[in-house]
C-alpha positions, -999 to 999 in steps of 0.1 A, spaced: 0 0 0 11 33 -4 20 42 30 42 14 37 57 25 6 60 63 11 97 62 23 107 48 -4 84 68 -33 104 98 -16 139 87 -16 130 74 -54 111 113 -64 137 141 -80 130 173 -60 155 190 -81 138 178 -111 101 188 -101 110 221 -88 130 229 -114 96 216 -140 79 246 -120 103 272 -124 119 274 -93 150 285 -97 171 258 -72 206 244 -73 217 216 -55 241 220 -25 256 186 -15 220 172 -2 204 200 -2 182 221 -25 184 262 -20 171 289 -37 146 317 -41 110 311 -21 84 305 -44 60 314 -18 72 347 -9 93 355 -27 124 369 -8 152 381 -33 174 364 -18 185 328 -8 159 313 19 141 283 2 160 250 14 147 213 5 161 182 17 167 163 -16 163 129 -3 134 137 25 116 164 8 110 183 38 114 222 35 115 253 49 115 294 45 141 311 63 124 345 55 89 337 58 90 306 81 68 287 55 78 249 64 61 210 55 67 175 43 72 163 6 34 156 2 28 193 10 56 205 -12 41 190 -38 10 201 -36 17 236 -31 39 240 -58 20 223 -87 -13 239 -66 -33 206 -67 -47 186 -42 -28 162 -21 -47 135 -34 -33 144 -69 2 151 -54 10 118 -40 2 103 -78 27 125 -86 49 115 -65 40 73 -68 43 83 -105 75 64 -113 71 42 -85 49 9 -88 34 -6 -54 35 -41 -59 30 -75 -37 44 -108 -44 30 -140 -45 53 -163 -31 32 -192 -44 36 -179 -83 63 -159 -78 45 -131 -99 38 -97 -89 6 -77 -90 -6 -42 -82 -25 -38 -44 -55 -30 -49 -74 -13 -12 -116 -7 -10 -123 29 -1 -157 46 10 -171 66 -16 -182 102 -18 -219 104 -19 -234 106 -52 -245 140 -49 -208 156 -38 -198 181 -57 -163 202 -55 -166 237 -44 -134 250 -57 -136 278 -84 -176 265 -89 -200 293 -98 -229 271 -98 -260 289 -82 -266 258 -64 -231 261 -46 -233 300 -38 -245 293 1 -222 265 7 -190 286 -11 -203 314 13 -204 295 45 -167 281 38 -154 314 28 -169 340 55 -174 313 80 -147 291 78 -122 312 60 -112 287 31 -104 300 1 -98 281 -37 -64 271 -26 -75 251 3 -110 240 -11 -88 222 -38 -57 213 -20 -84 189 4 -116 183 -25 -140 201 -5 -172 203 -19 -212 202 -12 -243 182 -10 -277 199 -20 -296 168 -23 -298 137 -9 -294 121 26 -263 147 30 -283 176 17 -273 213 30 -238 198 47 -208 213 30 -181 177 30 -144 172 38 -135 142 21 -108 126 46 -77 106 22 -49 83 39 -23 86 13 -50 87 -15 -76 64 -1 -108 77 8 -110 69 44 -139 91 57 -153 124 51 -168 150 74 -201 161 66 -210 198 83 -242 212 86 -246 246 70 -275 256 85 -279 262 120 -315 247 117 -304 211 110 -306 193 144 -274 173 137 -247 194 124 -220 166 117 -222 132 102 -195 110 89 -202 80 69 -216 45 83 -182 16 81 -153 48 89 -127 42 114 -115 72 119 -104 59 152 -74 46 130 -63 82 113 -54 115 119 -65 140 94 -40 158 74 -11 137 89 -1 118 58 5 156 42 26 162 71 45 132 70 79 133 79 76 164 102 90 157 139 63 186 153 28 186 149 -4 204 164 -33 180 174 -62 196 169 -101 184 174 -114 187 142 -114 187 101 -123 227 100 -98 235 128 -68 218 107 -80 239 79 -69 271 100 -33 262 102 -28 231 73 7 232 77 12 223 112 -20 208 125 -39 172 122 -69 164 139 -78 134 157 -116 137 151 -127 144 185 -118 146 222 -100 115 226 -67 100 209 -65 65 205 -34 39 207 -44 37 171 -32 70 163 -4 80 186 8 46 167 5 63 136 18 95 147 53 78 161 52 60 126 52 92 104 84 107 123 63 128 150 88 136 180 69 164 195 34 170 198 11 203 209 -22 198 222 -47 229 210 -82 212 220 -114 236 224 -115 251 257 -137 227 269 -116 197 262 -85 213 284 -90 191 310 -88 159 281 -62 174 266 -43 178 296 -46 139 303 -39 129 272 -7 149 271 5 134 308 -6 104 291 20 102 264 52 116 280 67 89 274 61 88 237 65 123 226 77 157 240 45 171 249 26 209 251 -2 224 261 -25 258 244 -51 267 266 -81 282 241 -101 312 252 -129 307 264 -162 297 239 -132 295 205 -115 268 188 -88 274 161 -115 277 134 -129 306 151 -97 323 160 -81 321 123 -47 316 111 -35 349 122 -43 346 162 -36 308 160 -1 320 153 5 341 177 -15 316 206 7 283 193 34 305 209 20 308 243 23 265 244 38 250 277 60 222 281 43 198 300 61 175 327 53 141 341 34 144 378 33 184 374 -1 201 382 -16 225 359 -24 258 380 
């Protein structure tokens, strides 16, 4: 599958190549990439890329991620499309010891309900509300509605719910279904068969990162994309802190809702031995969807190191 296979569809991918493919002007420095920021576009020297790991960084604007991420952001597609890019010239195969032939891994994935449609760039008057409520109340713009496939249902069983598709190196795991409206009873449903339990959202586009943010939800990831993943709730399981120590993660911040402190808290004494843990406390009635990139910033700096047996004042 491809994410027992990622390490190696990275060592295998040409950075120089791809960059270079996108006209960003980089020259190879031992094993190191380094050039001008395609993001910012600093006049001088501040783009660096590990050329076997892919992971990358901004000295001037502070811009950081994984190879997934890289990808996607420089070829502006989503991250589904971005790992084919990068699995392009590297075939995922399982033998048969019996035949001693080789065939492609094929993996079932839930489906996107019938009536999804993407909401990136879509003028339809049908998606107006649902672009609105993801613009103005969630802050998403094209960029991130196409990086993650984010789209709508009018119709059917998911009608009025704007959906986050949820992708575990380019399976369709889950998806988030949200409520538009604050007259639908039940403003979130996922999909009947998901074990989200399992994943963190946004983590396989961070892969390779030793710091993360663990947020609660889909819409709060969305804020900060490249930093957080969310664990879908409350609650981490063993299922995902064995995923996170998997994909590299040394250090983890917890930034539940304000109301979740004291489960953060736990959960953070919990795995001291696992990870170098932090705590953000949230003010009061906001979560990082309300606060917005901006004052998530400047509140991920206020995190505190948290010890083993020490009581939170």
């Amino acid at each position: 599958m491809k994410k027992n296979n990622l390490e190696k569809a990275i060592k295998n991918f040409d950075f120089e190549d791809f960059l270079l493919n996108y006209s960003v002007d980089v020259e190879l420095r031992v094993k190191e990439l380094a050039g001008i920021c395609p993001f910012c576009q600093w006049r001088r020297v501040s783009f660096y890329v590990d050329a076997e790991k892919g992971l990358w960084c901004c000295h001037f604007c502070n811009e950081s991620g994984g190879p997934v991420q890289l990808i996607s952001r420089i070829a502006e597609c989503s991250y589904t499309r971005a790992l084919d890019i990068l699995f392009d010239n590297f075939i995922i195969f399982e033998k048969d010891d019996e035949e001693k032939e080789y065939k492609e891994i094929k993996i079932d994935s839930i489906q996107l309900p019938t009536e999804f449609f993407p909401l990136a760039k879509n003028d339809s008057t049908a998606a107006l509300p649902y672009y609105r409520y993801a613009n103005k109340i969630r802050g998403l713009d094209n960029v991130i509605l196409k990086r993650y496939n984010i789209g709508y249902c009018a119709t059917g069983f998911y009608r009025g719910r704007i959906i986050v598709p949820v992708y575990h190196f380019g399976t369709l795991v889950n998806f988030v279904a949200r409520a538009i409206s604050d007259k639908i009873s039940k403003k979130v449903l996922t999909p009947k068969g998901n074990d989200q339990y399992k994943y963190c959202f946004n983590l396989d586009n961070l892969w390779g990162l030793s710091e993360v943010v663990l947020v609660e939800g889909v819409f709060d990831v969305l804020v900060i994309p490249d930093k957080a993943v969310a664990t879908f709730g409350k609650k981490i399981t063993v299922e995902q802190v064995a995923l996170l120590k998997k994909a590299g993660i040394k250090e983890v911040t917890f930034c539940f809702d304000d109301d979740a402190i004291e489960e953060a808290y736990k959960f953070a004494q919990e795995y001291l031995m696992t990870f170098k843990t932090n705590l953000v406390e949230m003010p009061t009635g906001y979560d990082p969807s309300k606060l917005g990139k901006i004052e998530m910033l400047k509140l991920l700096q206020t995190a505190k190191p948290i010890q083993l047996n020490t009581l939170r004042t």
